[in-house]
N, C-alpha and C positions, 0 to 999 in steps of 0.2 A: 204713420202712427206708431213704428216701431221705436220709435226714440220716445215717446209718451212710455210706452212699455216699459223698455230699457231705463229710462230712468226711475220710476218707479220702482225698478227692480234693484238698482242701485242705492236709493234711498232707504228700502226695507234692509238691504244686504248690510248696509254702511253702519245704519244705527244699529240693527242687529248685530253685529259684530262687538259694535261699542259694549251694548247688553254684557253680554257672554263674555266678554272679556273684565268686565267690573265683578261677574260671578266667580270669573278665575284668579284675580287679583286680592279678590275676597275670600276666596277657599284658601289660597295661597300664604295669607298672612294672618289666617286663624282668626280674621273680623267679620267671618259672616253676619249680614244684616246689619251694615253699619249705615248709620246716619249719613254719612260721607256717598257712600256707595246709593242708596236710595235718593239722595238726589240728583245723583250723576245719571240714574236710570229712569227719573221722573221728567229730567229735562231732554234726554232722547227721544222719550213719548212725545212730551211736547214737541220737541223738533218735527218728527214725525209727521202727529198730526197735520201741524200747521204745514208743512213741503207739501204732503199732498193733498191739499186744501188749495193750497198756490197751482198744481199741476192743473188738478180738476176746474181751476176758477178759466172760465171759455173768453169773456167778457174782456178781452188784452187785446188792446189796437195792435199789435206785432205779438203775435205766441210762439215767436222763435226766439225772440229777446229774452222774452217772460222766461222761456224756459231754460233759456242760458242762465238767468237772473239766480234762478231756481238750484243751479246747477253749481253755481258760485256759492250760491247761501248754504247750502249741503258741504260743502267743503270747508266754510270756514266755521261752522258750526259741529262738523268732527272735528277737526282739529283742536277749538277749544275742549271737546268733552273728551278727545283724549290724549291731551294735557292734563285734565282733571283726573283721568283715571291712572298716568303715569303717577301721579302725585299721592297715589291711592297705596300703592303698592309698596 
């Protein structure tokens, strides 16, 4: 169960990082509270959410796939948001 954990833990780290780094891109270029930035931070929530919704979901004929699956989608869903957040800055 420690890769349950560890990912999870990765997921929080990964988005969170995203977060905090759209706050520093935004302090950074004097647009605090930008439209751009609040939805670069509303679809990390949603990322969020939904991964670990996916983790938690038991109900997977293979939950070692699933969570490779999971593992994948975390990755290619930073990458787009930060893409969006380079573009931010």
């Amino acid at each position: 169960m420690a890769t349950i954990r560890d990912l999870k833990k990765d997921i929080n780290s990964v988005l969170g990082g995203i977060i905090e780094a759209v706050y520093i891109a935004e302090r950074s270029s004097n647009k605090e509270g930008s439209k751009e930035g609040s939805e670069i931070i509303d679809k990390a929530i949603a990322t969020f959410d939904s991964l670990i919704a996916e983790v938690n979901n038991k109900d997977v004929e293979n939950r070692k796939k699933h969570l490779k699956g999971v593992r994948q989608t975390l990755e290619k869903e930073a990458a787009e948001l930060v893409d969006r957040v380079n573009e931010l800055a």
